[in-house]
GUDREN-390309 format. One line per field, with one value per residue: residue number from 1; residue in three letters; x, y, z of N, C-alpha, C, O, CB in turn. Coordinates in pm, whole numbers, plus 50000, padded with zeros to 5 digits. Glycine has a CB too. Layout:
BEGIN
seq = NUM:...
type = Ala:...
npx = X:...
npy = Y:...
npz = Z:...
capx = X:...
capy = Y:...
capz = Z:...
cpx = X:...
cpy = Y:...
cpz = Z:...
opx = X:...
opy = Y:...
opz = Z:...
cbpx = X:...
cbpy = Y:...
cbpz = Z:...
This chain:
BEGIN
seq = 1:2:3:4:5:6:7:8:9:10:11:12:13:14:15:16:17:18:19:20:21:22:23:24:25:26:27:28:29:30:31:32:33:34:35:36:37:38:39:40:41:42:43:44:45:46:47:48:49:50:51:52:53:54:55:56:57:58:59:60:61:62:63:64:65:66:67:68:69:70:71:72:73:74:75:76:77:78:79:80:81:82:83:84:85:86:87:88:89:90:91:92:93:94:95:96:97:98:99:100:101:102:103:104:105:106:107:108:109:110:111:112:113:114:115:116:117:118:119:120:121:122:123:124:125:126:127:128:129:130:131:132:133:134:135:136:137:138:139:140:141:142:143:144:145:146:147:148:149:150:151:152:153:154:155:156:157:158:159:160:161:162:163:164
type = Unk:Unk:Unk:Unk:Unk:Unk:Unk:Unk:Unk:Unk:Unk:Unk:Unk:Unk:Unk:Unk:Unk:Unk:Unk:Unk:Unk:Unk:Unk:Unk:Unk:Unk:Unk:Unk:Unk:Unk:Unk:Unk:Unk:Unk:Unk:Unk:Unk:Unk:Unk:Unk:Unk:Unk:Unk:Unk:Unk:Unk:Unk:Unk:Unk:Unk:Unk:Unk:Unk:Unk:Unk:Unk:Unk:Unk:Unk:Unk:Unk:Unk:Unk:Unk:Unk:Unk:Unk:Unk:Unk:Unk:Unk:Unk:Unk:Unk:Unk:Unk:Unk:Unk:Unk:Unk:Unk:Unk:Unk:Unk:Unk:Unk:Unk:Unk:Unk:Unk:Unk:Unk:Unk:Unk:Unk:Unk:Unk:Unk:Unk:Unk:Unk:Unk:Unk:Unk:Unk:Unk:Unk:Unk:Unk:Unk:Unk:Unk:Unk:Unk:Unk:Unk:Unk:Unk:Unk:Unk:Unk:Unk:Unk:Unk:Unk:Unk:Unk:Unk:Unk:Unk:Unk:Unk:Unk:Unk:Unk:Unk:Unk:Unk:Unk:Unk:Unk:Unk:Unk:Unk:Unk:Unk:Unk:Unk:Unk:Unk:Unk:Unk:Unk:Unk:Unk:Unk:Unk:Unk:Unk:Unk:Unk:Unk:Unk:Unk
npx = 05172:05158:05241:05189:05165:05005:04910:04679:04569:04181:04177:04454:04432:04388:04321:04505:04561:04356:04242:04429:04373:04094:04207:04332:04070:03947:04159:04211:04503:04650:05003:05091:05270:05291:05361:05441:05438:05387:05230:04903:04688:04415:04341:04561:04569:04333:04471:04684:04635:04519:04620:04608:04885:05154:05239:05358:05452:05634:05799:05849:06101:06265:06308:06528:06749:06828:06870:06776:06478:06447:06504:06267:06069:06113:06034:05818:05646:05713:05528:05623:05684:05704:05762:05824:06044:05903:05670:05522:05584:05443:05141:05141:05107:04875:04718:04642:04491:04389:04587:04810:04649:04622:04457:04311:04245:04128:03864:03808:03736:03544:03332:03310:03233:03008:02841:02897:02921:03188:03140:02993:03150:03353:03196:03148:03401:03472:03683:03819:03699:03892:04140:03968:03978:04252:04313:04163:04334:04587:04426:04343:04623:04762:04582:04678:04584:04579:04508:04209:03986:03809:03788:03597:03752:03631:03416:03590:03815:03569:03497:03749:03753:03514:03563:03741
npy = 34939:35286:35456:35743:35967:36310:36425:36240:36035:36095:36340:36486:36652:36607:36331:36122:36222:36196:35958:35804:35907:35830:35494:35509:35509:35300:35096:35110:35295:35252:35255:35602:35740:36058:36230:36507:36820:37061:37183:37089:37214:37182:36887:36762:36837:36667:36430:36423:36455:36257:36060:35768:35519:35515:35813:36056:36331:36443:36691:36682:36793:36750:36441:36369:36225:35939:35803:35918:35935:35667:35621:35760:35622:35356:35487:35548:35328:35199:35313:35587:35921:36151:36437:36705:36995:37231:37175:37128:37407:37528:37445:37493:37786:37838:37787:38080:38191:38463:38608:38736:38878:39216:39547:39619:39374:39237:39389:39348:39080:39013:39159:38982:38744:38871:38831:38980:39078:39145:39392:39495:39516:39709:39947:39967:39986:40237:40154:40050:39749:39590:39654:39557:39308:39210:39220:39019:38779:38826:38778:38532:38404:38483:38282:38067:37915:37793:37803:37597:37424:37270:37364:37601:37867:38100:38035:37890:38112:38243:38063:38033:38280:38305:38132:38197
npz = 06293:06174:05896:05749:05446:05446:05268:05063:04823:04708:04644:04714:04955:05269:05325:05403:05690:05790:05723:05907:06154:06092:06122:06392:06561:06486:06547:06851:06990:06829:06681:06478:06259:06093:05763:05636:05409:05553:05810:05919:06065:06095:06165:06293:06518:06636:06586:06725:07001:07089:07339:07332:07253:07018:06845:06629:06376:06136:05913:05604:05513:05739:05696:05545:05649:05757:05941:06161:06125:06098:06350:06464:06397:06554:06774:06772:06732:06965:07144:07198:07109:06858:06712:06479:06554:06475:06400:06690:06754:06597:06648:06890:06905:06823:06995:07101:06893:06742:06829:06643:06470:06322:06492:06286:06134:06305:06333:06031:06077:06263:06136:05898:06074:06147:05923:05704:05353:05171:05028:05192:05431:05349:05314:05574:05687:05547:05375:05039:04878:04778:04978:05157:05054:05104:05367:05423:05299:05422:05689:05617:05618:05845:06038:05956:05712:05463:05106:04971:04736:04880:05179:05298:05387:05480:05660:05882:05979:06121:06304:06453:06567:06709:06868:07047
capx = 05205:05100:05332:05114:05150:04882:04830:04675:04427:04224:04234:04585:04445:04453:04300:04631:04519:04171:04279:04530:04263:03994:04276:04327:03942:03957:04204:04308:04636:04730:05080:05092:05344:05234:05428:05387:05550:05353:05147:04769:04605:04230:04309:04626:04549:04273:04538:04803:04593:04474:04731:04659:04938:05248:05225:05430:05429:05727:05759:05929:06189:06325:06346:06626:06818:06745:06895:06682:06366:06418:06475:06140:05975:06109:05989:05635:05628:05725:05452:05619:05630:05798:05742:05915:05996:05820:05492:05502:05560:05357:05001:05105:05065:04765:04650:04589:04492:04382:04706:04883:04591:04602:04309:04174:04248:03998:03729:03753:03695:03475:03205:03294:03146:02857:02808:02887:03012:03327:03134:02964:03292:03434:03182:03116:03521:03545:03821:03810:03668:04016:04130:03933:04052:04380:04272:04101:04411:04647:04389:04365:04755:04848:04550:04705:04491:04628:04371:04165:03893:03739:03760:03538:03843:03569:03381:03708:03824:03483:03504:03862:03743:03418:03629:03856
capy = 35081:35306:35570:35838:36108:36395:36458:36121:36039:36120:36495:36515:36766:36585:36216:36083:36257:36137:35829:35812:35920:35657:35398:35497:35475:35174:35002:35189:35302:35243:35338:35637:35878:36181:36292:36642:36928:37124:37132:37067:37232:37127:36724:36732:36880:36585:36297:36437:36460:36088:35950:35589:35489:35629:35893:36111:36412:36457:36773:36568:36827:36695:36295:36289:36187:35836:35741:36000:35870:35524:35605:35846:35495:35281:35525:35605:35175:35168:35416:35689:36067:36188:36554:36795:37102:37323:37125:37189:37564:37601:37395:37575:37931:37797:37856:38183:38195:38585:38705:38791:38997:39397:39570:39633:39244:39200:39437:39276:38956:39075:39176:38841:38706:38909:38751:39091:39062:39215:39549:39603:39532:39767:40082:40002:40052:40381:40097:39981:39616:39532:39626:39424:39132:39233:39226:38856:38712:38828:38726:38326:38355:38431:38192:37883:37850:37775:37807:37456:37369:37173:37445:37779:37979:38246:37984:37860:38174:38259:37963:38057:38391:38284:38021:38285
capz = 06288:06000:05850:05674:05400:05518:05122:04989:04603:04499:04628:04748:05091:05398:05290:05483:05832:05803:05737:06061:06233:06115:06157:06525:06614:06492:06628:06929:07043:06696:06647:06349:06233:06013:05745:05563:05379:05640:05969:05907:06239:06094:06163:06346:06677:06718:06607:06845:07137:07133:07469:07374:07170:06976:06735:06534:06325:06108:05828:05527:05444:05808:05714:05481:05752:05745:06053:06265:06051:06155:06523:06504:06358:06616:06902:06774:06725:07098:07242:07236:07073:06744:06660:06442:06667:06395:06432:06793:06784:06532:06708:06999:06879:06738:07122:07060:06717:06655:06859:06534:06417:06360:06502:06178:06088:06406:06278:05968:06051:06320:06030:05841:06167:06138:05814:05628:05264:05135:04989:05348:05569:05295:05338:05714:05758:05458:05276:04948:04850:04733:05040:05286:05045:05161:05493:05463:05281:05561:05811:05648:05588:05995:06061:05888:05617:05292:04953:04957:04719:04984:05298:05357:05497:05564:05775:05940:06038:06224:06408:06505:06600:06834:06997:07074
cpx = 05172:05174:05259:05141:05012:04820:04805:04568:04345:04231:04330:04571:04484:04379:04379:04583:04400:04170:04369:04429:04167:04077:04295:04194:03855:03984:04312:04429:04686:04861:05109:05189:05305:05399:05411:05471:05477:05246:05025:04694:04511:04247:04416:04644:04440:04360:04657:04756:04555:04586:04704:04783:05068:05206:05328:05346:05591:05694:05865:06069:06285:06373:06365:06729:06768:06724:06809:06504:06350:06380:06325:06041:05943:06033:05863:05608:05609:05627:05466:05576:05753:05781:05847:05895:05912:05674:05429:05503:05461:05150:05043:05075:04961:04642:04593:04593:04484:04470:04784:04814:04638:04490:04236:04163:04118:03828:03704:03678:03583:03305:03187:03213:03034:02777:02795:03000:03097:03260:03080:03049:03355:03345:03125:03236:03583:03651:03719:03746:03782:04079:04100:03985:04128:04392:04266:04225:04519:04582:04387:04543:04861:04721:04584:04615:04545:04455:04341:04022:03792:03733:03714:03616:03761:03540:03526:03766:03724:03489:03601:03782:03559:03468:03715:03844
cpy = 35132:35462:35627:35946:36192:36359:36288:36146:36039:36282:36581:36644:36681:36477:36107:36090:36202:36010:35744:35814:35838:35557:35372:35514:35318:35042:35098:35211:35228:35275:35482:35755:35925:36214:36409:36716:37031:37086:37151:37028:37151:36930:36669:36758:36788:36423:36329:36468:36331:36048:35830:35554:35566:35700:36032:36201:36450:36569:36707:36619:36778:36552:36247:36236:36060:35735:35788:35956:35762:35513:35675:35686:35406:35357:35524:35454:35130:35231:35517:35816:36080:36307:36640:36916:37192:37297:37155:37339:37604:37577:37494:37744:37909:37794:37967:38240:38336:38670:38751:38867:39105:39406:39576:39493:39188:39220:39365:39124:38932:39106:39032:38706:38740:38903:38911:39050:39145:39384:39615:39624:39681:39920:40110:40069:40174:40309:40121:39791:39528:39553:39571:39313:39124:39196:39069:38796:38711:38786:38563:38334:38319:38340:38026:37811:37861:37793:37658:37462:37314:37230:37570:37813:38045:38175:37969:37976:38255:38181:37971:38185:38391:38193:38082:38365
cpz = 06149:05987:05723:05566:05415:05366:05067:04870:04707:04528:04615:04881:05177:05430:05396:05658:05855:05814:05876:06155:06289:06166:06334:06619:06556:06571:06751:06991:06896:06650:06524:06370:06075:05924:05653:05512:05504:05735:05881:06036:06233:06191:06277:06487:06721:06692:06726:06972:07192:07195:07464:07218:07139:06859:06744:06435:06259:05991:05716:05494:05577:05793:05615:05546:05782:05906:06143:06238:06106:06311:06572:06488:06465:06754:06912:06790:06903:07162:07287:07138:06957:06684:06646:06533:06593:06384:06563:06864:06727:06596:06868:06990:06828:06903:07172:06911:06671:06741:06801:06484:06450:06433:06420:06151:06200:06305:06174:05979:06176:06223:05966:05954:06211:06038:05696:05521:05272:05132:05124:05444:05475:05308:05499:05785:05688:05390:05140:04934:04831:04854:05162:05192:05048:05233:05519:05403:05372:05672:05804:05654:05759:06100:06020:05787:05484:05178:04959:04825:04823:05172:05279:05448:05590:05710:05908:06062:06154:06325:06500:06612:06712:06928:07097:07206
opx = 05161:05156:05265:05134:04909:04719:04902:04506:04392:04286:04335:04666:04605:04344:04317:04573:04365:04109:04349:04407:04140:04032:04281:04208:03749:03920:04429:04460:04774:04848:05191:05191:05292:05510:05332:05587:05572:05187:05034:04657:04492:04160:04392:04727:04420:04330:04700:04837:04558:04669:04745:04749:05101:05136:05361:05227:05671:05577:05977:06156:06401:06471:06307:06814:06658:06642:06756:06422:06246:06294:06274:05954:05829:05976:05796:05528:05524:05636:05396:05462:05866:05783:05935:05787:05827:05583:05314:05455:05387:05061:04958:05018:04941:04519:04512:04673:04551:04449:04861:04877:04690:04418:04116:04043:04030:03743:03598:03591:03535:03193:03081:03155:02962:02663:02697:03114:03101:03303:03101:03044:03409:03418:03078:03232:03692:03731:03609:03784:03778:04103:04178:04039:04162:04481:04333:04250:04555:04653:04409:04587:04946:04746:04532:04582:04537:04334:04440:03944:03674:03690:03795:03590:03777:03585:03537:03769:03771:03488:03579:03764:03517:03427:03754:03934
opy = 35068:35558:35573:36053:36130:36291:36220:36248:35994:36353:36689:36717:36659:36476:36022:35993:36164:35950:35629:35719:35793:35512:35266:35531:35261:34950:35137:35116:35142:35344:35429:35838:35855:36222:36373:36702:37092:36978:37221:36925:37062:36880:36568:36701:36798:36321:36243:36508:36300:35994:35756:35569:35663:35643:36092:36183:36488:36565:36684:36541:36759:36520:36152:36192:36059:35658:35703:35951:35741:35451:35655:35656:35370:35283:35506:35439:35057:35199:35570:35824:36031:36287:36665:36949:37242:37378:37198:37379:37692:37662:37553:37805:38004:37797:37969:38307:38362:38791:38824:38958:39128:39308:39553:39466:39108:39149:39302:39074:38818:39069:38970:38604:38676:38952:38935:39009:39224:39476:39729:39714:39764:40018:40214:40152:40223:40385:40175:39723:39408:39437:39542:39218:39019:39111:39005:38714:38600:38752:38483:38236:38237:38325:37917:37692:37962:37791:37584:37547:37347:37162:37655:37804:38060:38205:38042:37957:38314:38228:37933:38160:38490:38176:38032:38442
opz = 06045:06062:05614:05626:05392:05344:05035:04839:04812:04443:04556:04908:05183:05548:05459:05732:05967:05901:05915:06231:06400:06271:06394:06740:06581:06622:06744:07062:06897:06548:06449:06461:05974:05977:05566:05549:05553:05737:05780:06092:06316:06262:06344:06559:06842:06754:06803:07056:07311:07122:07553:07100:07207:06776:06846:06407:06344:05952:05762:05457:05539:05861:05562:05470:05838:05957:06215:06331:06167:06374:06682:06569:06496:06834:07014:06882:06953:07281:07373:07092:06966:06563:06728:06582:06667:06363:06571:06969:06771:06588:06934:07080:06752:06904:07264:06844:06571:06743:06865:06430:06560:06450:06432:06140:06168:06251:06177:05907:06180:06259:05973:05916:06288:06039:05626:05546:05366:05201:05164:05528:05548:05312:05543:05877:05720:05335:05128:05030:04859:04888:05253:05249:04994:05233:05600:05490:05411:05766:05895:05714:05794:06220:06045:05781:05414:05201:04953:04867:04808:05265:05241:05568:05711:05821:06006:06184:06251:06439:06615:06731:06773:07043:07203:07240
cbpx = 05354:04870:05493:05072:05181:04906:04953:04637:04389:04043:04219:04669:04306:04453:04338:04771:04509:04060:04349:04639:04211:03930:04397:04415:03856:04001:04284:04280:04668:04677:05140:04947:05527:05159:05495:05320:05556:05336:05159:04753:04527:04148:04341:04686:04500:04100:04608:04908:04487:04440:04716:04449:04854:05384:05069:05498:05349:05789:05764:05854:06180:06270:06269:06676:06814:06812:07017:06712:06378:06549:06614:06092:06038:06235:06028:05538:05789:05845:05432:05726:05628:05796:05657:05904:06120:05870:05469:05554:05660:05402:04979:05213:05143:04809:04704:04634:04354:04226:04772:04931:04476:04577:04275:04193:04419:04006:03719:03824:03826:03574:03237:03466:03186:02836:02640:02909:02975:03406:03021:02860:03466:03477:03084:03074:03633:03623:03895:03935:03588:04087:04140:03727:04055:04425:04136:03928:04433:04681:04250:04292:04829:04919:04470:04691:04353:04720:04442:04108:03934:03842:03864:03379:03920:03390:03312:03805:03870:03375:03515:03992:03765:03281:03730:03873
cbpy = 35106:35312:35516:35893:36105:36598:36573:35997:35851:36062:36541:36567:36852:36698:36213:36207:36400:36160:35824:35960:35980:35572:35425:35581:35611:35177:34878:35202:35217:35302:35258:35665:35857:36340:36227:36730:37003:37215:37248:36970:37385:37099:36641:36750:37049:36593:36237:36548:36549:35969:35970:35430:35484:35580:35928:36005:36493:36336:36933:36523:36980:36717:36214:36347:36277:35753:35750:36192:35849:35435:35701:36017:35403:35223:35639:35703:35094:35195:35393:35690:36206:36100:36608:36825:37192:37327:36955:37133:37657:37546:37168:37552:38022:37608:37858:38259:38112:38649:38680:38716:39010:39510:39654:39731:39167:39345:39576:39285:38851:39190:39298:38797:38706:39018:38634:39232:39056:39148:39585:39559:39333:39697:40139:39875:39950:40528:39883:40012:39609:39593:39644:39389:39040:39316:39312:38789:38727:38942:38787:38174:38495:38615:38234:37765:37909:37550:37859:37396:37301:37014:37459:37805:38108:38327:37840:37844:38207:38255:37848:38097:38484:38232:37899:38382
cbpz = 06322:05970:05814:05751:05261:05583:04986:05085:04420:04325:04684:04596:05155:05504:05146:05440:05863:05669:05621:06091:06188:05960:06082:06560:06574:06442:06523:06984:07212:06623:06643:06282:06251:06145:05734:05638:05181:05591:06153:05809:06291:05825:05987:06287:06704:06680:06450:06820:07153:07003:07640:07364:07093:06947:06727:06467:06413:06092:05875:05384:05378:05890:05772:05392:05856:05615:06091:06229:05915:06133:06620:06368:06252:06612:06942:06597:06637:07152:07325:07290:07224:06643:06720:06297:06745:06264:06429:06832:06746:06361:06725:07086:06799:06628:07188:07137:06640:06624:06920:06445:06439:06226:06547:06018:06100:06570:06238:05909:06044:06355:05897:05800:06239:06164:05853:05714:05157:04952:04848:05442:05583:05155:05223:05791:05775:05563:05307:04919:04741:04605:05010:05348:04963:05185:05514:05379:05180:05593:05849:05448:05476:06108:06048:06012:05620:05269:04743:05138:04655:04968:05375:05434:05420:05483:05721:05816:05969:06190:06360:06381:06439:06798:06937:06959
């Protein structure tokens, strides 16, 4: 069994999940429980769909409770399921990903899908430049995208928004 932090060296993003991941295409039906200060849709919606094995998803500020920790250990060990309920509300609204958009949060990201920079989304909609980057920080923030070094939000959110 392999008990994970998402954030591992040398980046500290999501080294941990990737790793869980490789580990269970490895050796399949791998037992693994996840642990995180938060959900990480990008990696965690293809380790929690793999049905061979147990796996787990715990959010860390839940497993100071040591006793509930252990029993999540022993279950994911056994083949079964260990998820915080906040990981599961949250991948499931993640089913309709641009249902929290405004309409303008559409349009905007609507142009960002038509590969239009900031100053053309900004005199195609009569805004400001400052506000469409209003616009795009509320659109990664109720998409689940935190600030990465190592992710194109913009891309991200297109992808969200043609899958859609």
């Amino acid at each position: 069994m392999a008990v994970v932090d998402v954030r591992l060296p040398p980046t500290y993003s999501d080294e941990g999940l990737k790793a869980a991941i490789a580990a269970r295409a490895a050796v399949p039906g791998l037992p693994v429980l996840v642990l995180s200060q938060h959900v990480e849709p990008l990696y965690a919606r293809e380790l929690l769909t793999d049905k061979r094995g147990g796996v787990g998803y715990l959010l860390k500020e839940r497993v100071s409770d040591v006793e509930q920790f252990v029993q999540a250990v022993h279950r994911v060990a056994a083949g079964g399921t260990a998820f915080d309920p906040d990981v599961v509300s949250q991948l499931l609204a993640r089913r309709e990903p641009l249902a929290g958009l405004t309409p303008r949060e559409h349009d905007v990201l609507r142009h960002i899908a038509e590969g239009r920079s900031n100053a053309a989304i900004a005199a195609r909609l009569f805004i400001t430049e400052k506000v469409v980057s209003k616009y795009i920080n509320s659109i990664f923030a109720k998409l689940g995208m935190p600030p990465s070094e190592d992710v194109n939000r913009r891309v991200l959110a297109v992808l969200k928004f043609l899958d859609a």
